[in-house]
N, C-alpha and C positions, 0 to 999 in steps of 0.2 A: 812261461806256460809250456808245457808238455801235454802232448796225445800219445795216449796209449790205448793196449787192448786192459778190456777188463780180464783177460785171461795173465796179465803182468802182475796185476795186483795180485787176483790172486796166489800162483805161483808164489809170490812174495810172501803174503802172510799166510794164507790159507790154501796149500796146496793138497792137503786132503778133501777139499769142498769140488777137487778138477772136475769127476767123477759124476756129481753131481748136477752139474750144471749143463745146459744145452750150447750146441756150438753158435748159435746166433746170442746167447749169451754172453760166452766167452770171446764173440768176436767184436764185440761193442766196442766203439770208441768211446773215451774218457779222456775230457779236459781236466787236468791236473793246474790250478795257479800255479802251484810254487812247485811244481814236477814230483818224480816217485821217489827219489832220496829220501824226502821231508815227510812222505808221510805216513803219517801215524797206523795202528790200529787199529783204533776204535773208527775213524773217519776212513779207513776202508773198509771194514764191515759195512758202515753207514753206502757207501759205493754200491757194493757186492747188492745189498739188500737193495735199493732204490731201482739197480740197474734188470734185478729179476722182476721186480714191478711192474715196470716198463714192458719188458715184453710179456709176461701175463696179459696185463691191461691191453697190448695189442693182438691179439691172437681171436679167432672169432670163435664166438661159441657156436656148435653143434648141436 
């Protein structure tokens, strides 16, 4: 098992998406089972997307 930022990932596959993203985004931690080496692209997209859900769904509406 590995923790990392979601800001690793992306940097990894998608580092034109930096830009994009909020710093409470990019500072999330992420359990990885089998660590960053192994993983894939599609299952860090799946990451990226889940983890901006996450704080959307937390954030209060006005």
């Amino acid at each position: 098992m590995e923790t990392v930022k979601l800001s690793q990932i992306v940097m990894k596959w998608f580092p034109d998406l930096m830009p994009s993203l909020k710093n409470n985004e990019l500072n999330s931690l992420i359990v990885l089972r089998d660590g960053l080496g192994i993983l894939e692209q599609d299952d860090a997209m799946e990451i990226i997307q889940y983890s901006i859900c996450e704080h959307q769904n937390s954030t209060p509406l006005q």
